[in-house]
N, CA and C atoms as a LAMMPS dump frame, in Angstrom:
ITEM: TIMESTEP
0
ITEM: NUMBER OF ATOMS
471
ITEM: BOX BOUNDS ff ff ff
-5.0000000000000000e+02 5.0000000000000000e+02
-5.0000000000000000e+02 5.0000000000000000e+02
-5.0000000000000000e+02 5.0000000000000000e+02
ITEM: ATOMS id mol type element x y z
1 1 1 N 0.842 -1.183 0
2 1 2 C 0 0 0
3 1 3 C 0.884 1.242 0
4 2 1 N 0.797 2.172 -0.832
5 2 2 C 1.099 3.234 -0.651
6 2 3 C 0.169 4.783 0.319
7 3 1 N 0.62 5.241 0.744
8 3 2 C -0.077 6.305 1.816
9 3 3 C 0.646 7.403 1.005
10 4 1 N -0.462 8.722 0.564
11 4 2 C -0.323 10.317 0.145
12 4 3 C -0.966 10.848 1.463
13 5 1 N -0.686 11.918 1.608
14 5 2 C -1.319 13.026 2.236
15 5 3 C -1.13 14.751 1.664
16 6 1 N -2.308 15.069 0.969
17 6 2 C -2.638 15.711 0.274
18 6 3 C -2.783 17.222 1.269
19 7 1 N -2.13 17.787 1.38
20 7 2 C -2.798 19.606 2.069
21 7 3 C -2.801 20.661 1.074
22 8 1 N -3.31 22.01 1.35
23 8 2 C -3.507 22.851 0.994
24 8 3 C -2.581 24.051 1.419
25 9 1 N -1.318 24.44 0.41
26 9 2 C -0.73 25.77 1.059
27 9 3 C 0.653 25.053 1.506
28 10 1 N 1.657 25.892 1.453
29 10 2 C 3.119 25.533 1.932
30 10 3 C 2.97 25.378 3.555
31 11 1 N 4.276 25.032 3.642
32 11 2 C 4.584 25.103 5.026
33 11 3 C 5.634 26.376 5.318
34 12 1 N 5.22 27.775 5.899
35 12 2 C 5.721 28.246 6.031
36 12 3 C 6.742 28.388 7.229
37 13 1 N 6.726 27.8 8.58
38 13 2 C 7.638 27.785 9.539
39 13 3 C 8.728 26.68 9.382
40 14 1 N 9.617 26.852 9.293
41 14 2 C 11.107 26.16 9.035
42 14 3 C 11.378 25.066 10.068
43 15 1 N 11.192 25.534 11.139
44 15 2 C 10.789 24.348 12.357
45 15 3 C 9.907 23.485 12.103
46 16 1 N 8.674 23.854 11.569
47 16 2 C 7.557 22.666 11.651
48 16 3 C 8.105 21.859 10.019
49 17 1 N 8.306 22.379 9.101
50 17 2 C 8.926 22.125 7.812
51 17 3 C 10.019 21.017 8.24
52 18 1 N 10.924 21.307 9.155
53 18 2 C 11.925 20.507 9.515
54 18 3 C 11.576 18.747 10.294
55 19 1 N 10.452 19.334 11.032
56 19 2 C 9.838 17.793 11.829
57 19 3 C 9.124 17.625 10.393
58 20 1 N 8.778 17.628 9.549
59 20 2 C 7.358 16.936 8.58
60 20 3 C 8.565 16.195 7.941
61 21 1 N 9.081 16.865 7.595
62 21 2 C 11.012 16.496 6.536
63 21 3 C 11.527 14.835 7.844
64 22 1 N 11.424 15.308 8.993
65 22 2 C 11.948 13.876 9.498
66 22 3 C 10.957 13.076 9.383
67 23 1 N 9.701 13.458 10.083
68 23 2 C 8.928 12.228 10.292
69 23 3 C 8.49 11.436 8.699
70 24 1 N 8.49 12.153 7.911
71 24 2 C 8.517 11.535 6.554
72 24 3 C 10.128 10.715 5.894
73 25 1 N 10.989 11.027 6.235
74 25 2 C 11.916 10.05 6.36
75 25 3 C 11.676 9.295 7.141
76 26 1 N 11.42 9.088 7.963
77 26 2 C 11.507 7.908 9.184
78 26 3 C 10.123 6.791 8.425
79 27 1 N 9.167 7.458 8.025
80 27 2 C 8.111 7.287 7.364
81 27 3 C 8.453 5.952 6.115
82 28 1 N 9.374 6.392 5.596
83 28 2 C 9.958 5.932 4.227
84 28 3 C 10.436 4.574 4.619
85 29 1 N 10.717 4.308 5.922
86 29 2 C 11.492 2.981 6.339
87 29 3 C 9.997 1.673 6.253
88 30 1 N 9.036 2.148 6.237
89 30 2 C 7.689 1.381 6.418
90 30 3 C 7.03 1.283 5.488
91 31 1 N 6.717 2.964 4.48
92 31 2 C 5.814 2.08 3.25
93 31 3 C 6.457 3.58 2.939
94 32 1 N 5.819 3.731 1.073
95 32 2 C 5.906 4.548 0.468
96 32 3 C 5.284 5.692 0.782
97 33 1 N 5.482 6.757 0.759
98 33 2 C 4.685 7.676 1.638
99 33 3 C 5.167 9.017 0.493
100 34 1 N 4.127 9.485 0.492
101 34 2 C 4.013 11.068 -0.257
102 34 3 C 3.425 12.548 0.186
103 35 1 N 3.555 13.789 0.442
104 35 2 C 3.119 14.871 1.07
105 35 3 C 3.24 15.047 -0.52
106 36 1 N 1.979 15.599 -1.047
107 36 2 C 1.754 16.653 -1.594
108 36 3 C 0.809 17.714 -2.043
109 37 1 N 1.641 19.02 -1.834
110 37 2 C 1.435 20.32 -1.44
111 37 3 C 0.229 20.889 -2.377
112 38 1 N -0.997 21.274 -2.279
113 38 2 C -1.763 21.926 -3.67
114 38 3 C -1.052 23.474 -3.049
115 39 1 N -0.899 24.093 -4.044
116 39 2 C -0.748 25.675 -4.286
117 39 3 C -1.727 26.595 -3.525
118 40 1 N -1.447 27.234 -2.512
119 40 2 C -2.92 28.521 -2.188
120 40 3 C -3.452 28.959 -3.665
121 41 1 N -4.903 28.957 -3.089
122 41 2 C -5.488 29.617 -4.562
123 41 3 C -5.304 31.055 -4.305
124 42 1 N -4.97 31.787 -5.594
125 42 2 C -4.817 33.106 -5.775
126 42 3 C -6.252 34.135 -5.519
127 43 1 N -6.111 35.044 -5.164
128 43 2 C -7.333 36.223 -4.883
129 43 3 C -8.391 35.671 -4.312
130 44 1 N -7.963 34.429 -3.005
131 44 2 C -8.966 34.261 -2.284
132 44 3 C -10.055 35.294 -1.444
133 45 1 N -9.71 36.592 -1.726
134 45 2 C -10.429 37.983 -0.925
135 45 3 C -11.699 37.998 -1.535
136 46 1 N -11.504 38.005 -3.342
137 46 2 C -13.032 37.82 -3.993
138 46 3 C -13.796 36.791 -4.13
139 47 1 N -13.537 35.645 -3.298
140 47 2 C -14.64 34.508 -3.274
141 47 3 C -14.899 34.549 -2.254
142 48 1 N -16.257 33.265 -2.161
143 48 2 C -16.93 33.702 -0.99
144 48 3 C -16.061 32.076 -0.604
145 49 1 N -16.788 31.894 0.793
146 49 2 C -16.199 30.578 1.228
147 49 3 C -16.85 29.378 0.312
148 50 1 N -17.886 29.225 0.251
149 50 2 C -18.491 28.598 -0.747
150 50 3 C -17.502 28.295 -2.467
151 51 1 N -17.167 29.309 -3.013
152 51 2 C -16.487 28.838 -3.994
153 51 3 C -15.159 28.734 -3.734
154 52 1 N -14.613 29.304 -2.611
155 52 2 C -13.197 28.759 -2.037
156 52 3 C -13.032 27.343 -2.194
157 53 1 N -13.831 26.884 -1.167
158 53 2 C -14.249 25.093 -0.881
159 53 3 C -14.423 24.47 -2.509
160 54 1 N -14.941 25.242 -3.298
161 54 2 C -15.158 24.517 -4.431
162 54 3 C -13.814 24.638 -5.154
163 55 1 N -13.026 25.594 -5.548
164 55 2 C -11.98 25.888 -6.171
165 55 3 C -10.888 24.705 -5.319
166 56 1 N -11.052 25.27 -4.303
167 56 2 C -9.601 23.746 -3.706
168 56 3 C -10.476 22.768 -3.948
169 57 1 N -11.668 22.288 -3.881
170 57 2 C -12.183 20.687 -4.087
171 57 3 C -11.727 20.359 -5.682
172 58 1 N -11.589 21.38 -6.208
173 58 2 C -11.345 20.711 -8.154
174 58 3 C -9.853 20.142 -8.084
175 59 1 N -9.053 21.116 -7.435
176 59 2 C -7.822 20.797 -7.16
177 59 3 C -7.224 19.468 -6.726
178 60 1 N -8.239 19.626 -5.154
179 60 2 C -7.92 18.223 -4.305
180 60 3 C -8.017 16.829 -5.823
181 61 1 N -9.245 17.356 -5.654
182 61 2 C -9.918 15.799 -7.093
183 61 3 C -9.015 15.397 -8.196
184 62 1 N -8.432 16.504 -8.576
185 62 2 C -7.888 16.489 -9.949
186 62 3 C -5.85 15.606 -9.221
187 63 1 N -5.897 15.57 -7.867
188 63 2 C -4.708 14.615 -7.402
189 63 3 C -5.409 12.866 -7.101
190 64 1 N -6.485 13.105 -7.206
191 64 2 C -7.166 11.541 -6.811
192 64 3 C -7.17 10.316 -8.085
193 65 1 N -6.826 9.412 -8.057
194 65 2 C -7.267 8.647 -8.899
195 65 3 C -8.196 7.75 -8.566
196 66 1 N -9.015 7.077 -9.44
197 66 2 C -10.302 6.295 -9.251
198 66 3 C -10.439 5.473 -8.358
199 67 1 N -9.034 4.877 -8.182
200 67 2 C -8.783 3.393 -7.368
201 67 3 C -8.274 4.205 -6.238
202 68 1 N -7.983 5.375 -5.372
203 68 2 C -7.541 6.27 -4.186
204 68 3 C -8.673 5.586 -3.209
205 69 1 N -8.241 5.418 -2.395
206 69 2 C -9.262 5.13 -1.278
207 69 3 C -9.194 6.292 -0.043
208 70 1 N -9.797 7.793 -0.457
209 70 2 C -9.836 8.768 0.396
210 70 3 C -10.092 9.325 1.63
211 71 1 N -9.327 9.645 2.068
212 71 2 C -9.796 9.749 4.149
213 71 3 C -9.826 11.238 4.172
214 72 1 N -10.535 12.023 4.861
215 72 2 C -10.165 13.292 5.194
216 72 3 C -10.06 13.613 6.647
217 73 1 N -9.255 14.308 6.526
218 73 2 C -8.948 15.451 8.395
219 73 3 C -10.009 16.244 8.609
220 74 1 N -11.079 15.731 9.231
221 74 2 C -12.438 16.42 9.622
222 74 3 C -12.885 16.793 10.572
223 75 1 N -13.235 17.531 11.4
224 75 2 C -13.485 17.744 12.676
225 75 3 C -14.425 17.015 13.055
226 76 1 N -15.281 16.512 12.514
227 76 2 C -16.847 15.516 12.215
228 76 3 C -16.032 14.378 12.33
229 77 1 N -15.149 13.965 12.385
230 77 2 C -14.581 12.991 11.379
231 77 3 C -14.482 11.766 12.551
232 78 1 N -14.6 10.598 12.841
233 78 2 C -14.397 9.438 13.997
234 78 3 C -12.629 9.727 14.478
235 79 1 N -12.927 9.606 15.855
236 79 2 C -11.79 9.513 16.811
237 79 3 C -11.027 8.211 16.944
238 80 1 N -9.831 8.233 16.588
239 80 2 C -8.981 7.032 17.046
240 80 3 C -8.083 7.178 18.283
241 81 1 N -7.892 6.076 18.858
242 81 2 C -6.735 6.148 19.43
243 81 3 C -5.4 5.775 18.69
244 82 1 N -4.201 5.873 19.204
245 82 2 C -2.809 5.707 18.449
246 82 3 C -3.131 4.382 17.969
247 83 1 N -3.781 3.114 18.988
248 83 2 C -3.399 1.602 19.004
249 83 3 C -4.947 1.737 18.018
250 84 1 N -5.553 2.429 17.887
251 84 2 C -7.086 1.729 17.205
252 84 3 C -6.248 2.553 15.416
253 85 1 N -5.819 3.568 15.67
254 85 2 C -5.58 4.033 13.843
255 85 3 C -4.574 2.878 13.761
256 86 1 N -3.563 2.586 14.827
257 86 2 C -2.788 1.698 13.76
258 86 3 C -3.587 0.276 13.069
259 87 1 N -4.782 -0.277 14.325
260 87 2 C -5.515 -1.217 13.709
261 87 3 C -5.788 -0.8 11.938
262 88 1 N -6.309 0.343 12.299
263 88 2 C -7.383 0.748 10.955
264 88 3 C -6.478 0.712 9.688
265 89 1 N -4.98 1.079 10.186
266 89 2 C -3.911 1.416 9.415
267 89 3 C -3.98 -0.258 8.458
268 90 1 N -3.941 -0.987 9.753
269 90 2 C -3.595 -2.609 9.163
270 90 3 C -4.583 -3.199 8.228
271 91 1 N -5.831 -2.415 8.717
272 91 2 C -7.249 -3.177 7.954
273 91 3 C -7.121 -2.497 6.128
274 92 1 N -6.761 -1.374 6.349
275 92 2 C -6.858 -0.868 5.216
276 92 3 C -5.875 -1.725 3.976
277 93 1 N -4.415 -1.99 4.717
278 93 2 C -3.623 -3.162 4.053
279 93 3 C -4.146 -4.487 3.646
280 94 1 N -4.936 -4.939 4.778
281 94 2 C -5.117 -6.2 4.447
282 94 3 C -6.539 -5.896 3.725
283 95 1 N -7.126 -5.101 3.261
284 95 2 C -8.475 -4.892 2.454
285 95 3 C -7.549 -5.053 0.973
286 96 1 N -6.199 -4.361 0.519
287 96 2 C -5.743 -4.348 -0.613
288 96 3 C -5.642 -3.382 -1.101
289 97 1 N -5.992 -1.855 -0.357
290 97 2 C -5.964 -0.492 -0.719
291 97 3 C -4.798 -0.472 -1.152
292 98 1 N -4.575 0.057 -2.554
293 98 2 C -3.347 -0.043 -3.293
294 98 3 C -2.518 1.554 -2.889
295 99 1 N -3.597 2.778 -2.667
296 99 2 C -3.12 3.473 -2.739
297 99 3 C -4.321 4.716 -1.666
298 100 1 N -3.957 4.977 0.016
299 100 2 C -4.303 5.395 0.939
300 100 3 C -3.939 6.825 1.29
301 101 1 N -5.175 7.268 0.791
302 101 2 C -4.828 8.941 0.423
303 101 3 C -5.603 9.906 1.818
304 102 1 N -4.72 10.533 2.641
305 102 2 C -5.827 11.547 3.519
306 102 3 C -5.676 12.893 3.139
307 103 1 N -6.472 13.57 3.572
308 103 2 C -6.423 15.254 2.869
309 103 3 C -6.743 15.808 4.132
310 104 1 N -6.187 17.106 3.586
311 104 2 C -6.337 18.111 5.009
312 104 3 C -6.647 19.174 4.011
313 105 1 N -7.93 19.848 4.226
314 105 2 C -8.45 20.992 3.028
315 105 3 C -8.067 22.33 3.767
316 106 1 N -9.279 22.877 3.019
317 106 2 C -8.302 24.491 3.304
318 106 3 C -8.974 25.169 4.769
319 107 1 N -9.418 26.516 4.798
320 107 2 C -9.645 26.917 5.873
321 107 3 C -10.884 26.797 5.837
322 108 1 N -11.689 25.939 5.538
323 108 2 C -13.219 26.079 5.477
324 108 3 C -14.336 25.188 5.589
325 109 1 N -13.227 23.957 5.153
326 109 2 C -12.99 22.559 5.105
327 109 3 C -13.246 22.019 3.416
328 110 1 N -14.221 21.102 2.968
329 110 2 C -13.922 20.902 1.867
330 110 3 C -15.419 20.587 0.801
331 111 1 N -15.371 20.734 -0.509
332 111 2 C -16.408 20.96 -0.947
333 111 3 C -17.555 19.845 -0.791
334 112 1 N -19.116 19.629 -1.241
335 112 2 C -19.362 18.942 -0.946
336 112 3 C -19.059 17.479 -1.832
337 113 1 N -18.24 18.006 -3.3
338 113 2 C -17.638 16.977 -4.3
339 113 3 C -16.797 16.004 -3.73
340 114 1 N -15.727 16.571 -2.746
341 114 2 C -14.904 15.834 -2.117
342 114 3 C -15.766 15.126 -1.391
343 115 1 N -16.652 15.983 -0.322
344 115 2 C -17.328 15.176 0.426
345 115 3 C -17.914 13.467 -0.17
346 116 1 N -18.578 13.611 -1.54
347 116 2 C -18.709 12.567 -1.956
348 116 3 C -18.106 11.368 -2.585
349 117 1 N -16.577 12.013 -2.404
350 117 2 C -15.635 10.708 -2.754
351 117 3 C -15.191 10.459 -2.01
352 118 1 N -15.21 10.978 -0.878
353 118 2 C -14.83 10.267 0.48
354 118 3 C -15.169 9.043 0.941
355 119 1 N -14.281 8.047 1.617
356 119 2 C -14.575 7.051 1.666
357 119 3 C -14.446 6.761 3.283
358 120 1 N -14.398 7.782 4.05
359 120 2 C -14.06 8.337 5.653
360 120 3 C -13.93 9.66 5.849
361 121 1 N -13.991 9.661 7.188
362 121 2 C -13.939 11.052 7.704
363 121 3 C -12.334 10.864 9.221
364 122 1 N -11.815 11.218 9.368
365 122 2 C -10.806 10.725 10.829
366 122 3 C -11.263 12.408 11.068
367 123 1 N -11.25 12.431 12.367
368 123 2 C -10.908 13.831 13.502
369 123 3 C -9.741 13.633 14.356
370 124 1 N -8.278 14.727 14.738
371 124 2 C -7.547 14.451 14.975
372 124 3 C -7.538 15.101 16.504
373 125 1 N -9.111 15.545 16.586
374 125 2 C -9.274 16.176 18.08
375 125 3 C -10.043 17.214 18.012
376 126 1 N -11.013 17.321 18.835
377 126 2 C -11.942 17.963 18.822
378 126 3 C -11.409 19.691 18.766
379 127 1 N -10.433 20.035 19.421
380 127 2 C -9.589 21.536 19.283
381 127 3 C -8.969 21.453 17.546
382 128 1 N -9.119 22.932 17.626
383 128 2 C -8.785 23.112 16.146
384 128 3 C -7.188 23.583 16.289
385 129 1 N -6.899 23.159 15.233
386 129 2 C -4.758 23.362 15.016
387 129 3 C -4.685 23.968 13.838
388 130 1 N -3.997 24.611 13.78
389 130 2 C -3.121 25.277 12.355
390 130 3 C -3.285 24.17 11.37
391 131 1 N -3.485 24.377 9.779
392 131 2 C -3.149 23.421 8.982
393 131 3 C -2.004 22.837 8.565
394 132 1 N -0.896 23.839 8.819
395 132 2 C 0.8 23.852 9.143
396 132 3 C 0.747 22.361 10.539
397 133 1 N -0.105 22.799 11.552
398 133 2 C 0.534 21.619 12.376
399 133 3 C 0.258 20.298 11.87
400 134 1 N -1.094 20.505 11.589
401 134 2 C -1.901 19.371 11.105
402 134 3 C -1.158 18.255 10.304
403 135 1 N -0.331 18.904 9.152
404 135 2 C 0.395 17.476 8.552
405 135 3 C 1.631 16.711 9.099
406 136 1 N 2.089 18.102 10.01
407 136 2 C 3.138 17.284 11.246
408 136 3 C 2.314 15.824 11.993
409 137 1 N 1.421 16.631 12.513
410 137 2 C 0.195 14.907 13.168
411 137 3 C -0.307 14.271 12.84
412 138 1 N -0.212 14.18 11.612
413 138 2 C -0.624 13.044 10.725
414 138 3 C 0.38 12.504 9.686
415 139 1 N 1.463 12.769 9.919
416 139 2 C 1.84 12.411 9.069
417 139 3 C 3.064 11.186 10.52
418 140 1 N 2.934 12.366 12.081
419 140 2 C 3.696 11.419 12.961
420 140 3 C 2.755 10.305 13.225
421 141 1 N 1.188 10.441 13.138
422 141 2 C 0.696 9.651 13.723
423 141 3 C 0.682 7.918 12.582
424 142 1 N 0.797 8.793 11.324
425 142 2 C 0.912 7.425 10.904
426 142 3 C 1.795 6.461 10.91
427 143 1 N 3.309 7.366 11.184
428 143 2 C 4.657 6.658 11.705
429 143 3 C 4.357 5.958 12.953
430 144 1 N 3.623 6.124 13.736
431 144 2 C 3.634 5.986 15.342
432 144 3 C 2.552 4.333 15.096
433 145 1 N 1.372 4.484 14.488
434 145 2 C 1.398 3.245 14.089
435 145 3 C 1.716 2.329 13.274
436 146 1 N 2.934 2.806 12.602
437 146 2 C 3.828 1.406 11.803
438 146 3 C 4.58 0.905 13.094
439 147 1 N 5.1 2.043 13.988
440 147 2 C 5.896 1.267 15.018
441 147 3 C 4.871 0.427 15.708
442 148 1 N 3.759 0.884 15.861
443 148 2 C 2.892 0.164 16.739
444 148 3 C 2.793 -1.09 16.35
445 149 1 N 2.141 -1.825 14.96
446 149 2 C 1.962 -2.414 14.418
447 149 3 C 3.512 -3.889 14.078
448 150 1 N 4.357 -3.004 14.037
449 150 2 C 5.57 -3.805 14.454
450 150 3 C 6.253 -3.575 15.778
451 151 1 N 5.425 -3.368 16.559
452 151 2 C 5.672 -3.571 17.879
453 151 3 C 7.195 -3.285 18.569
454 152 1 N 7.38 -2.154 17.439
455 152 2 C 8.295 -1.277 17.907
456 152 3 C 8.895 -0.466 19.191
457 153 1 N 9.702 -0.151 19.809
458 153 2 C 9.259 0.891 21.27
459 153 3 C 8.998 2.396 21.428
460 154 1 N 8.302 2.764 20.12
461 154 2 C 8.085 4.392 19.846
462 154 3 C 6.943 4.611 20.654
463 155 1 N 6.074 3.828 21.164
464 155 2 C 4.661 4.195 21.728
465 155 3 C 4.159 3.156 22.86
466 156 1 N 4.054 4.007 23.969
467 156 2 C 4.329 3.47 25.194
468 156 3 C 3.028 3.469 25.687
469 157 1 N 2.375 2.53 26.098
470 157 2 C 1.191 2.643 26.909
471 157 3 C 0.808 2.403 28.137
């Protein structure tokens, strides 16, 4: 299985840039793993939120392929624990998901197009975080259950 994680917008702090840069190496030792970045849309001042959400949803879509089995970072979205995502992590492998895509949309969340190719929702906590932090924690949390899963000593209970 390969794992993407799709966001919206650079990473502008050099520190948080620097942990996403490790935990995605460390990442690389377990499965194939991809961050990639969609572009801020330009003259977001003259849309409303409504076609914001729609303008990044064409975007998001236009990185998906048919066979993507899509998760999004939702505030709605079901709560895991570290030991239950790494389960989910495993189920998704042993289902045959060739290719395990999560998204983190923009500031508004995401259109209702995406909404309908979604194939899940995850919430990474009921408090809201920067979208900058956001791919740091998801991108550690999915490292945290490969160790889990190989019963590694990264996660202590």
């Amino acid at each position: 299985m390969n794992i993407k994680l799709l966001a919206i917008g650079k990473t502008d702090h050099k520190a948080l840039q620097a942990l996403i840069d490790e935990y995605t190496k460390r990442l690389s030792f377990y499965i194939k793993f991809d961050l990639d970045i969609i572009p801020d849309i330009k003259n977001v001042k003259n849309l409303s939120e409504k076609q914001q959400k729609e303008k990044e949803g064409e975007l998001i879509l236009s990185k998906i392929a048919p066979t993507d089995h899509l998760i999004l970072l939702d505030e709605n979205g079901k709560n895991f624990s570290s030991v239950a995502f790494a389960d989910e992590l495993q189920k998704k492998m042993n289902a045959g998901i060739k290719t395990l895509v999560f998204v983190i949309g923009g500031p508004y969340g995401f259109s209702d197009e995406v909404y309908q190719q979604a194939k899940g929702k995850i919430s990474l906590s009921k408090m809201t975080f920067s979208h900058q932090m956001v791919r740091l924690f998801v991108i550690e949390q999915i490292y945290r259950g490969f160790t889990i899963l190989r019963n590694e000593p990264y996660h202590h209970q």
